[in-house]
N, CA, C and O of each residue as an XYZ file, in Angstrom:
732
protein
N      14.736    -15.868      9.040
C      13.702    -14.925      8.681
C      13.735    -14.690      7.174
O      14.767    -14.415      6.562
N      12.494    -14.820      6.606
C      13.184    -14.634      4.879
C      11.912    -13.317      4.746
O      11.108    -12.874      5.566
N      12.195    -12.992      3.347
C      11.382    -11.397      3.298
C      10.322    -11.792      2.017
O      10.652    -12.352      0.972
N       8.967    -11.343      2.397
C       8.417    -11.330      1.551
C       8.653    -10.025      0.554
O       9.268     -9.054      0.994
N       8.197    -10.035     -0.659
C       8.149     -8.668     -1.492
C       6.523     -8.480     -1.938
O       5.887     -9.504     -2.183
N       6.008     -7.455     -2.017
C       4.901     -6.849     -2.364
C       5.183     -5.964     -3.646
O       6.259     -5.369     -3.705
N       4.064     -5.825     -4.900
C       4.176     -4.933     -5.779
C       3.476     -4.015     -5.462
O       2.396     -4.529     -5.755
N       3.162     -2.804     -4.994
C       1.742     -1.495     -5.505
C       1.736     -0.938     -6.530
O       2.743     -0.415     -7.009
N       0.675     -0.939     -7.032
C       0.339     -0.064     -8.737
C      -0.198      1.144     -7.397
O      -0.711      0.930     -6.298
N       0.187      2.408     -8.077
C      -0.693      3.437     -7.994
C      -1.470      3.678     -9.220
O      -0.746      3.724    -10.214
N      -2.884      3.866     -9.482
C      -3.566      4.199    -10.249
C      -4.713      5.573    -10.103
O      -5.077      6.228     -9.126
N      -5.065      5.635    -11.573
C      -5.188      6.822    -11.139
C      -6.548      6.987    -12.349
O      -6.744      6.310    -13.359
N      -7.341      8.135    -11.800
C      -8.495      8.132    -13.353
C      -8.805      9.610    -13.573
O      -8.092     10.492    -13.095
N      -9.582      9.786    -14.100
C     -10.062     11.148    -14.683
C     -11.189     11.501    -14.105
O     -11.931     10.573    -14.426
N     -11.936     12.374    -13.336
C     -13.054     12.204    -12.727
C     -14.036     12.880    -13.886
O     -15.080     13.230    -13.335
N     -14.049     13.144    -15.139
C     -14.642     13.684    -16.076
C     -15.642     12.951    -16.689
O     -16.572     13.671    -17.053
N     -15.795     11.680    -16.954
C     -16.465     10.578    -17.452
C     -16.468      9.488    -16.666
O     -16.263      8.418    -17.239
N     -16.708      9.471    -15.108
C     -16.863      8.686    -13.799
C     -18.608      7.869    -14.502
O     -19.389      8.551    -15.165
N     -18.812      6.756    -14.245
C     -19.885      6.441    -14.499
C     -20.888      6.804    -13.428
O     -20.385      7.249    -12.396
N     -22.580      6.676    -13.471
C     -23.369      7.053    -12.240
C     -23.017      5.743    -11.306
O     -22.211      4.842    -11.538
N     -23.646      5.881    -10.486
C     -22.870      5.352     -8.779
C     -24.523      4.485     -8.975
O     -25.661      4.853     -8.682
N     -24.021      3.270     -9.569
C     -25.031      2.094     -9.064
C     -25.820      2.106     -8.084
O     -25.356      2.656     -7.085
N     -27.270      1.535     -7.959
C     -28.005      1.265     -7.006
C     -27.488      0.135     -6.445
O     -26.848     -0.787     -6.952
N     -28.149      0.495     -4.425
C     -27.545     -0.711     -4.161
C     -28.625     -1.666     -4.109
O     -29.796     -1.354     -4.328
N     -28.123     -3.152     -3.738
C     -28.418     -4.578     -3.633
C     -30.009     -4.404     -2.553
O     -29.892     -3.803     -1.485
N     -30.888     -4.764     -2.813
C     -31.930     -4.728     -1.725
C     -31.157     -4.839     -0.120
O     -30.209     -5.551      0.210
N     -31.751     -4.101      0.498
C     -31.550     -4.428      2.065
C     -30.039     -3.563      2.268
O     -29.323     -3.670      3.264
N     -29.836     -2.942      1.415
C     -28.115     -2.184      1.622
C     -28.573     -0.969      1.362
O     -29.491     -0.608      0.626
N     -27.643     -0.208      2.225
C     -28.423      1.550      2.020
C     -26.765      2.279      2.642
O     -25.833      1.640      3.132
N     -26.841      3.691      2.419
C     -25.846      4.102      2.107
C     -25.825      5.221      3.666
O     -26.908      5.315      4.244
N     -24.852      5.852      4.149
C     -24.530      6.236      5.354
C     -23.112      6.846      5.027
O     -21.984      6.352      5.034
N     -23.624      8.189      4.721
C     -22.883      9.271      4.784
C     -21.760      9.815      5.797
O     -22.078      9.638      6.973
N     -20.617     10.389      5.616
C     -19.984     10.481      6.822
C     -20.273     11.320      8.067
O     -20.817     12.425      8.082
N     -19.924     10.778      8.869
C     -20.390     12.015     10.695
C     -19.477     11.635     11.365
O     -19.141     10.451     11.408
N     -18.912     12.560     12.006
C     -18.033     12.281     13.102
C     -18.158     11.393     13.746
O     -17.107     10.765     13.871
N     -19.335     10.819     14.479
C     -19.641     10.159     15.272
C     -19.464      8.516     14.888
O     -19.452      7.605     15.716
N     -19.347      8.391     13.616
C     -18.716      7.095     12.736
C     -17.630      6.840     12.638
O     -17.256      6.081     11.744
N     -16.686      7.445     13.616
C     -15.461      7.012     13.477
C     -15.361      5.820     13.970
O     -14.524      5.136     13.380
N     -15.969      5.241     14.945
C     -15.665      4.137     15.452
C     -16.165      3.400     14.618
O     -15.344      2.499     14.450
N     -17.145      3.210     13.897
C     -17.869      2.174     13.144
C     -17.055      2.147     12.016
O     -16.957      1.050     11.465
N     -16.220      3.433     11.360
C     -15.408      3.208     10.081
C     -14.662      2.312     10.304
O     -14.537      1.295      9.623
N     -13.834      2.714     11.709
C     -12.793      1.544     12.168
C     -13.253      0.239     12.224
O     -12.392     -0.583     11.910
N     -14.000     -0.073     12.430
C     -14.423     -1.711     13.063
C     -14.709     -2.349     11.543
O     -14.175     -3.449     11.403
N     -15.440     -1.873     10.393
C     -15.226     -2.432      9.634
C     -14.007     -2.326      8.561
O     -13.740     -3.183      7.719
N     -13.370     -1.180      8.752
C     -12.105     -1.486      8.117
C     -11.262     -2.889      8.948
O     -10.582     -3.680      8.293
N     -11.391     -2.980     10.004
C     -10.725     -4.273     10.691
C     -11.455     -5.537     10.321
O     -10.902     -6.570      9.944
N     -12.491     -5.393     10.438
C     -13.767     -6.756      9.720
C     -13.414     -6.828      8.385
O     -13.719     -7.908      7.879
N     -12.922     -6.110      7.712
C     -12.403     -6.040      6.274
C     -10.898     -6.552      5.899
O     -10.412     -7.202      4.974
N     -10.675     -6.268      6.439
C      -8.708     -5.804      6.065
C      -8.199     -6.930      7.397
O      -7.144     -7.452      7.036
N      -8.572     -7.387      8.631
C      -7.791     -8.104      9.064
C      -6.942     -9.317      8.417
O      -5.719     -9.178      8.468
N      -7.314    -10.182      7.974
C      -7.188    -11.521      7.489
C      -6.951    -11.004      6.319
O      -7.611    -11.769      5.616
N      -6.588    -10.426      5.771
C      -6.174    -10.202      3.791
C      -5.046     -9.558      3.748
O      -4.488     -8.927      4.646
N      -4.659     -9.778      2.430
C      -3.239     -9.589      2.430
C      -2.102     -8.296      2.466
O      -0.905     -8.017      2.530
N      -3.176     -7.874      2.392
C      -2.604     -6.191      3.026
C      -2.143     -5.840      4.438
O      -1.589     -4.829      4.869
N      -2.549     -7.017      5.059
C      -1.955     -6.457      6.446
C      -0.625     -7.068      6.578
O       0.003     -6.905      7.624
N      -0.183     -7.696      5.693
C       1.056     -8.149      5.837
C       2.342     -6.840      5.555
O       3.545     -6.758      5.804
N       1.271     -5.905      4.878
C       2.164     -4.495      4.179
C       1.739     -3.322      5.636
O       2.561     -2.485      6.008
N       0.635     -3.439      6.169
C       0.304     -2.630      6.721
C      -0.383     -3.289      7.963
O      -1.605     -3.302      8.111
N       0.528     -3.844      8.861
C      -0.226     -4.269     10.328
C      -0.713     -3.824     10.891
O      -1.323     -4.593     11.634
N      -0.894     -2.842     11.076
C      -2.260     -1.738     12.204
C      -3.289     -2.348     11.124
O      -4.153     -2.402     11.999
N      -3.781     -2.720     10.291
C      -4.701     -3.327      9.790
C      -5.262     -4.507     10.617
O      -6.477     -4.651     10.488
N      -4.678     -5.332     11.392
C      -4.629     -6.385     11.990
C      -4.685     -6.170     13.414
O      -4.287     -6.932     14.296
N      -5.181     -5.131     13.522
C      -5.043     -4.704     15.402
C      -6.799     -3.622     15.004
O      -7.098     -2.817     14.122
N      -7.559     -4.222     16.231
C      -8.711     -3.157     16.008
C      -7.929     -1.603     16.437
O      -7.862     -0.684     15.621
N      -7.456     -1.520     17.633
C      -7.483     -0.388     18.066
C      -6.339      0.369     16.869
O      -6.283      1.599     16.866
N      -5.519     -0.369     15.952
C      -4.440      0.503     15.493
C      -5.775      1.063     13.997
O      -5.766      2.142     13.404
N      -6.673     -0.017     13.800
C      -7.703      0.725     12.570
C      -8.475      1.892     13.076
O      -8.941      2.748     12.325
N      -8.602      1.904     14.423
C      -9.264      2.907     14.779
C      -8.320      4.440     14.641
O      -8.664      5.514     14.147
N      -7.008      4.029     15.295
C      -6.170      5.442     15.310
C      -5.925      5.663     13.606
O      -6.317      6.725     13.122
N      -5.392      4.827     12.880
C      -5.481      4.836     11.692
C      -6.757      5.960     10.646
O      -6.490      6.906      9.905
N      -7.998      5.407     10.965
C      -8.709      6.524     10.606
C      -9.193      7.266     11.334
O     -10.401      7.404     11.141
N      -8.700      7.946     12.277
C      -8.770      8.867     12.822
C      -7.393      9.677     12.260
O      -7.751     10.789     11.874
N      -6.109      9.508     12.109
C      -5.457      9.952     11.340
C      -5.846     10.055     10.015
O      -4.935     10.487      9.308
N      -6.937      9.796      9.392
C      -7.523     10.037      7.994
C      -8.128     11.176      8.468
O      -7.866     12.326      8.116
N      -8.566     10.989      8.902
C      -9.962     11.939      9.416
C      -9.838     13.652      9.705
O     -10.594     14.594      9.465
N      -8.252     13.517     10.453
C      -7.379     14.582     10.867
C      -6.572     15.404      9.533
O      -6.021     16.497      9.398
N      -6.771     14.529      8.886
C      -5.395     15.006      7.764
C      -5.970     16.322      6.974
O      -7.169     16.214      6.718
N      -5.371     17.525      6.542
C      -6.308     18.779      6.275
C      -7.280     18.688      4.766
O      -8.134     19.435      4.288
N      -6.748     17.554      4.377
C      -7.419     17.349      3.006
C      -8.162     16.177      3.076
O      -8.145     15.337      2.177
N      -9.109     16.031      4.562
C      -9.715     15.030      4.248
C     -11.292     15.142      3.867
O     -11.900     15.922      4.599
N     -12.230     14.376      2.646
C     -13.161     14.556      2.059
C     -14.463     13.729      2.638
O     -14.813     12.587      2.340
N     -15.106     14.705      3.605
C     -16.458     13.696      4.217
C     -17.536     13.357      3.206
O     -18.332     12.422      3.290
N     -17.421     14.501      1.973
C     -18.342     13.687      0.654
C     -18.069     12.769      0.258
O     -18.832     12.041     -0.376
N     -16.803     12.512      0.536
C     -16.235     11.249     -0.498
C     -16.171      9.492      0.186
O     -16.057      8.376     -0.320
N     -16.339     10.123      1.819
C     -15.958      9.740      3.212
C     -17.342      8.344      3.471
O     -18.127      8.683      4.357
N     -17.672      6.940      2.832
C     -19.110      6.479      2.921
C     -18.852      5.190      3.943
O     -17.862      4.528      4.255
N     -20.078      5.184      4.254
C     -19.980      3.122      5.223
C     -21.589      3.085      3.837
O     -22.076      3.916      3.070
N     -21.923      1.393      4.244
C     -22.606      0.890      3.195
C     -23.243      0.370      4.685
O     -22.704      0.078      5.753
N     -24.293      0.393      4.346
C     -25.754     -0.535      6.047
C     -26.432     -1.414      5.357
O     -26.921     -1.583      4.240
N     -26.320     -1.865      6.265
C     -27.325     -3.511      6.283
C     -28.174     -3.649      7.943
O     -27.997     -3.070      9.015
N     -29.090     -4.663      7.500
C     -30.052     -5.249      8.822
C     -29.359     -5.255      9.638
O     -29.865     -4.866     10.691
N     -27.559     -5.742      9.731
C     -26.789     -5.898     11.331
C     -25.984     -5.458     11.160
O     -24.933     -6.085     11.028
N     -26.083     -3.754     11.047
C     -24.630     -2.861     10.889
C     -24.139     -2.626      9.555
O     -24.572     -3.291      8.614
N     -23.267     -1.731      9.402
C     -22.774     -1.642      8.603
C     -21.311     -2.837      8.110
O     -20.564     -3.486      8.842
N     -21.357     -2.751      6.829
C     -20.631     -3.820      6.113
C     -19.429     -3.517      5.360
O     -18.590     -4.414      5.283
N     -19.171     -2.269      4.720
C     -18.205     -1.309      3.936
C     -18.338     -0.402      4.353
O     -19.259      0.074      5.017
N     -16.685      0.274      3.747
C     -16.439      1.934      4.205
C     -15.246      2.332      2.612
O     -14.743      1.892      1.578
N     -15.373      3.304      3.382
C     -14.295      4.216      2.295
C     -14.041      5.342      2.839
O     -14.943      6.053      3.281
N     -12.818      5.659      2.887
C     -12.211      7.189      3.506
C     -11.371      7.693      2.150
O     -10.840      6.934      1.339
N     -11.375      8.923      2.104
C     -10.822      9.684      0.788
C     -10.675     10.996      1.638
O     -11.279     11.559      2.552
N      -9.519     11.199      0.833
C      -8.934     12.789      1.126
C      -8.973     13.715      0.072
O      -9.844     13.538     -0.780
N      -8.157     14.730     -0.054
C      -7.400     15.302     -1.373
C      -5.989     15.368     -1.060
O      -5.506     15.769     -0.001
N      -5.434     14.983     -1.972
C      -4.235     14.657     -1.316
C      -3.199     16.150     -2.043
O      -2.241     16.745     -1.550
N      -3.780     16.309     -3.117
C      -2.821     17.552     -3.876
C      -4.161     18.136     -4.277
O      -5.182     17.489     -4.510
N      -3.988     19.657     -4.333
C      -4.922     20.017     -5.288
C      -5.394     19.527     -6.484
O      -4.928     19.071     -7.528
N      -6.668     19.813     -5.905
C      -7.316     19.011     -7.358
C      -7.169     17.372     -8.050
O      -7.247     17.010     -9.224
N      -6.902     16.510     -6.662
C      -6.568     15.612     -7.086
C      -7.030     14.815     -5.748
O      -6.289     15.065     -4.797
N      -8.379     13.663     -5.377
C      -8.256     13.077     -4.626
C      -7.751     11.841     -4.463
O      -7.495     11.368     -5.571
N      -7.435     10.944     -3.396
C      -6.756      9.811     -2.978
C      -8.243      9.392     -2.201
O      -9.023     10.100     -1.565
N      -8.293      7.466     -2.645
C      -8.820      6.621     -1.949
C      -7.924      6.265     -1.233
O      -6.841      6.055     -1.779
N      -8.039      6.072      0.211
C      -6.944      5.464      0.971
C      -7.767      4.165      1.629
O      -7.132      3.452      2.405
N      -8.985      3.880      1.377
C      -8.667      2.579      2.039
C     -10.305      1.953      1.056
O     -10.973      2.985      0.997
N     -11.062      0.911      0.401
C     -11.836      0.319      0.706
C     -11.973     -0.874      1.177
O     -11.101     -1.732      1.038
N     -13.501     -1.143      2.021
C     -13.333     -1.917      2.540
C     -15.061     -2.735      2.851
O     -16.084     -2.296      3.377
N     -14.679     -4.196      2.174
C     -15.882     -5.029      2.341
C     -15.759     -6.178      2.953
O     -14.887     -7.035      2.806
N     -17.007     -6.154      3.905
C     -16.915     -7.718      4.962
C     -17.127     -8.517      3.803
O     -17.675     -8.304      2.722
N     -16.355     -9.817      4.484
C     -16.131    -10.710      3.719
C     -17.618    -11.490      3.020
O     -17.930    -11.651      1.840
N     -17.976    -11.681      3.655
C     -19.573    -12.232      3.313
C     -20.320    -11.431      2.845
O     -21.422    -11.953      2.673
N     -20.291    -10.426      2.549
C     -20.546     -9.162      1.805
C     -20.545     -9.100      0.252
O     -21.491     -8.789     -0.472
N     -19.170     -9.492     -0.140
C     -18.072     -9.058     -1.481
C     -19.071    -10.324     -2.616
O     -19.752    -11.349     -2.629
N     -18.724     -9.701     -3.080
C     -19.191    -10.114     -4.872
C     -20.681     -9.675     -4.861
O     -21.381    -10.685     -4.928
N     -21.310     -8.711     -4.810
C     -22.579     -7.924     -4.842
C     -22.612     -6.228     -4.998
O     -23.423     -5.414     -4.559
N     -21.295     -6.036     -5.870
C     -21.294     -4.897     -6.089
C     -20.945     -3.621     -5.211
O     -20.939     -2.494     -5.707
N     -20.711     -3.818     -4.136
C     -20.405     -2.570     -2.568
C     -19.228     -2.266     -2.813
O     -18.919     -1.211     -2.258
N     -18.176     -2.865     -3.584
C     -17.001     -1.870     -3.752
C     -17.307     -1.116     -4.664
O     -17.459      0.062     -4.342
N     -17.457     -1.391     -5.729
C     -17.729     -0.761     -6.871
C     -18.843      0.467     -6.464
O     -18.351      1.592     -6.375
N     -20.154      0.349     -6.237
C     -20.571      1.196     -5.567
C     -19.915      2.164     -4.641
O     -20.387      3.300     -4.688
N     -18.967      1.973     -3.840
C     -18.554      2.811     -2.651
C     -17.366      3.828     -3.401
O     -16.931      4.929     -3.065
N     -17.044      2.902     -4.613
C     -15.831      3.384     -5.669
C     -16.217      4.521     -6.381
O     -15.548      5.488     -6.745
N     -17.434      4.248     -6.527
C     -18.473      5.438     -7.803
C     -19.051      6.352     -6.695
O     -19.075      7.555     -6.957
N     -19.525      5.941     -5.481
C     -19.999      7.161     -5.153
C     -19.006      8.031     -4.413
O     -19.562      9.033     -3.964
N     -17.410      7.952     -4.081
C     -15.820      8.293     -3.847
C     -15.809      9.535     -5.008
O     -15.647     10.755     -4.962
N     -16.005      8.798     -5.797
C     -14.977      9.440     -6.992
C     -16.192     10.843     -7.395
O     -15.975     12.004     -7.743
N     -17.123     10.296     -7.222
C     -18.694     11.481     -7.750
C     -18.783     12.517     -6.744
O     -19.434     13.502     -7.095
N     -18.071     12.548     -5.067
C     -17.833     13.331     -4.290
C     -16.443     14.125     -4.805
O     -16.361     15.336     -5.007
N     -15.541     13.291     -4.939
C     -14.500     13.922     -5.996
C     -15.137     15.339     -6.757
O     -14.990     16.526     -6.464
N     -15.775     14.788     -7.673
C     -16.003     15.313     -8.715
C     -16.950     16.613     -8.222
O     -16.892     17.739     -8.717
N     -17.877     16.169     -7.074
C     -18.754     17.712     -7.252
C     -17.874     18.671     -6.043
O     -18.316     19.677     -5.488
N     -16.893     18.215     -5.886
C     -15.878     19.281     -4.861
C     -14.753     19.585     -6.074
O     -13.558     19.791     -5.861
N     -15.248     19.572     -7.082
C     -14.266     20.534     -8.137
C     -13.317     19.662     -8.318
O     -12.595     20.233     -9.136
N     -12.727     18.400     -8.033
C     -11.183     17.779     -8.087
C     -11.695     17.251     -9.730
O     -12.818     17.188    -10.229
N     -10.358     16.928    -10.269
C     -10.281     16.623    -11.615
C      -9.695     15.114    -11.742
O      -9.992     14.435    -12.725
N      -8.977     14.684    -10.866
C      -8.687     13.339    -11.249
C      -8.726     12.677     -9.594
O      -8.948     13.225     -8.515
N      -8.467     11.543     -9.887
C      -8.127     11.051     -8.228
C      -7.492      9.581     -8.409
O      -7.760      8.924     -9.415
N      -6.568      9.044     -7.315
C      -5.558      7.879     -7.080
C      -5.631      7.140     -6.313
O      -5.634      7.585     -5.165
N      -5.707      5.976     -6.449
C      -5.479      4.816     -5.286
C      -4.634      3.891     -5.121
O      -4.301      3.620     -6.275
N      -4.172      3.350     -4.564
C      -2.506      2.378     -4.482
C      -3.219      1.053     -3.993
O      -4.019      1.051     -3.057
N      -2.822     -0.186     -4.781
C      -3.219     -1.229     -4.589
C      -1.891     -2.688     -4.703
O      -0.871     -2.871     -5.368
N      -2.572     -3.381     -3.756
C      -1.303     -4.509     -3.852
C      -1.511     -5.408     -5.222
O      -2.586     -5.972     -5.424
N      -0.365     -5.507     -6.184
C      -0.667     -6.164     -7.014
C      -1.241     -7.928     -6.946
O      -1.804     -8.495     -7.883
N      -0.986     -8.426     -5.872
C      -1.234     -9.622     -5.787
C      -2.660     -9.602     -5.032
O      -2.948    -10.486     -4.226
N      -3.473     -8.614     -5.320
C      -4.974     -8.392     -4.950
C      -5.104     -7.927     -6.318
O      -5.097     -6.772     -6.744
N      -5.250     -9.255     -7.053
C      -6.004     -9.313     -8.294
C      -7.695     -8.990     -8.410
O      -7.980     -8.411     -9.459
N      -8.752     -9.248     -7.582
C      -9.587     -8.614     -7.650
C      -9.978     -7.474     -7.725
O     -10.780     -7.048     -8.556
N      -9.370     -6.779     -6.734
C      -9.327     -5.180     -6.473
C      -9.300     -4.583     -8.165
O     -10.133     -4.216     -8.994
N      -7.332     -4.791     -8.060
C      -6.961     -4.510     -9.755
C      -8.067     -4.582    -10.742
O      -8.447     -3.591    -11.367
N      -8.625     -5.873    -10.886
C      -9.719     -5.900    -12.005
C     -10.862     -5.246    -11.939
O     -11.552     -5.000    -12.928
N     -11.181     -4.872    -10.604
C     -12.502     -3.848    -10.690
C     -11.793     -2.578    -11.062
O     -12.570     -1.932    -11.765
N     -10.661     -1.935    -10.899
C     -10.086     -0.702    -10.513
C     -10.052     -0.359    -11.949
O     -10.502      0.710    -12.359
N      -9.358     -1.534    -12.961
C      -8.841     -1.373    -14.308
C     -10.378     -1.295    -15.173
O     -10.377     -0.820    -16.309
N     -11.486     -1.726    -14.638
C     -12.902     -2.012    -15.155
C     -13.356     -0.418    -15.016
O     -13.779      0.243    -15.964
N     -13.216      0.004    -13.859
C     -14.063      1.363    -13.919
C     -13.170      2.278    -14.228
O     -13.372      3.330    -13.621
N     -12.179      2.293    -14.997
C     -11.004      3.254    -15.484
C     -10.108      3.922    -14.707
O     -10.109      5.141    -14.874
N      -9.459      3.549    -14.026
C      -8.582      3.484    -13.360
C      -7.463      2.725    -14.063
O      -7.582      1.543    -14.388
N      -6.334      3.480    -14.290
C      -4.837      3.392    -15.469
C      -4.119      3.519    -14.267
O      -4.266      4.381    -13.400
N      -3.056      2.256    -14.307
C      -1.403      2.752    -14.069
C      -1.162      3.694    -14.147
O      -1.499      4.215    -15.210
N      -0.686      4.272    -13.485
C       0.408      5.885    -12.838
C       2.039      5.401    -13.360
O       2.914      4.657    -12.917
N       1.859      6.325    -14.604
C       3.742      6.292    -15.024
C       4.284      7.047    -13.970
O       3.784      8.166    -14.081
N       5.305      7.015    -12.673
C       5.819      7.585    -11.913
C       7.386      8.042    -12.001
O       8.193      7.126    -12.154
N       7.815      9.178    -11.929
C       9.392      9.087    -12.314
C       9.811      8.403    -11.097
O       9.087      7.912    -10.231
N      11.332      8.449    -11.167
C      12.309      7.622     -9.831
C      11.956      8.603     -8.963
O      11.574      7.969     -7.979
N      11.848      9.764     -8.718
C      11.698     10.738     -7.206
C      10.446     10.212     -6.823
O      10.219      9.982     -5.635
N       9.758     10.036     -7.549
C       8.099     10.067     -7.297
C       7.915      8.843     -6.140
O       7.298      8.797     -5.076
N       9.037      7.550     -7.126
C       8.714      6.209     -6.327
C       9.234      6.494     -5.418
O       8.462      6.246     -4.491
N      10.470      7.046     -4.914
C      11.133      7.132     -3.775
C      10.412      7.815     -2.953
O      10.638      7.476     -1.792
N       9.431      8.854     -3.083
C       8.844      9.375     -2.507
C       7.539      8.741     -1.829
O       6.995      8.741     -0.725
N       7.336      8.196     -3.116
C       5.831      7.139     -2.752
C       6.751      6.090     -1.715
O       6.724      6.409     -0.527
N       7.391      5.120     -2.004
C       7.616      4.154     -0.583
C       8.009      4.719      0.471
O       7.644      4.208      1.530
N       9.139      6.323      0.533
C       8.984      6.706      2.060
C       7.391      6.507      2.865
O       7.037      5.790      3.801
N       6.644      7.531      1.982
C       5.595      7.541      2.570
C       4.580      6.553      3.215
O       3.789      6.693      4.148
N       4.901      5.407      2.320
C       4.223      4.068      2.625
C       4.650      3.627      3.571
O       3.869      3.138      4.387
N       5.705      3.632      3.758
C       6.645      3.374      5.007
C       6.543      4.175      6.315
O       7.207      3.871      7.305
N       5.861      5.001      6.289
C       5.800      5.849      7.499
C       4.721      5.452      8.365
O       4.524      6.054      9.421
């Protein structure tokens, strides 16, 4: 058995100078959160995230029913943000999502985006990124964070594009951050 290793950057931005939240692509329209979308958040976080390399860090990624309990444990958590909370629609369903919380005062967390594969390079992260962070922003939070695998160089380069900086973390912080990842 040999072990792979994974890097995560946590990053982090200022929600003060967030750019406006792009129009979308013809035929894509936007779908606000409702309870009743939990199941549909799930299915495309699994249409998203199965096959990529994150599920090697996080296997309930790779199981529909564990994406479903998964955000439903988002959903539950007391700081979780339905402004911030989007799926992205198309002619056959929806295609992207995004779940966001607050994780500390005044400070929200992206915890997951997510684009079907045949989807990606047309702007829907980035979009789902800007209109996250602009829910952020009109619920009073001042900055907000997301944790990404470093060997998801795409992600990184959109993240570092719309200002999103490395998180200097002390040693408690990291120790704290991988329990949690680990849980």
């Amino acid at each position: 058995m040999s072990v792979v290793h994974f890097t995560r950057y946590r990053m982090e931005i200022d929600l003060s100078g967030v750019p406006a939240v792009p129009e979308l692509p013809d035929g894509y329209y936007w779908v606000p959160w409702d309870d009743s979308l939990l199941t549909i958040h799930a299915e495309v976080h699994y249409r998203a995230f199965h096959d990529c390399i994150d599920r090697y860090l996080f296997p309930c990624f790779s199981d529909r029913d564990s994406c479903w309990f998964l955000l439903r444990e988002i959903r539950d958590k007391p700081g979780f943000m339905p402004q911030a909370t989007w799926l992205i629609g198309a002619a056959n369903g929806c295609v992207a999502t995004i779940q966001c919380i607050e994780a500390e005062p005044r400070v929200g967390s992206i915890q997951n985006v997510g684009v079907l594969p045949r989807h990606r390079h047309q702007g829907l992260g980035q979009a789902l990124i800007l209109q996250a962070l602009h829910g952020f922003h009109e619920a009073g939070l001042k900055r907000a964070w997301l944790d990404v695998t470093a060997e998801n160089e795409q992600a990184l380069r959109l993240y570092q594009r719309l200002g999103f900086r490395m998180k200097e973390m002390s040693i408690k912080e990291i120790h704290d951050w991988k329990l949690e990842e680990i849980s």
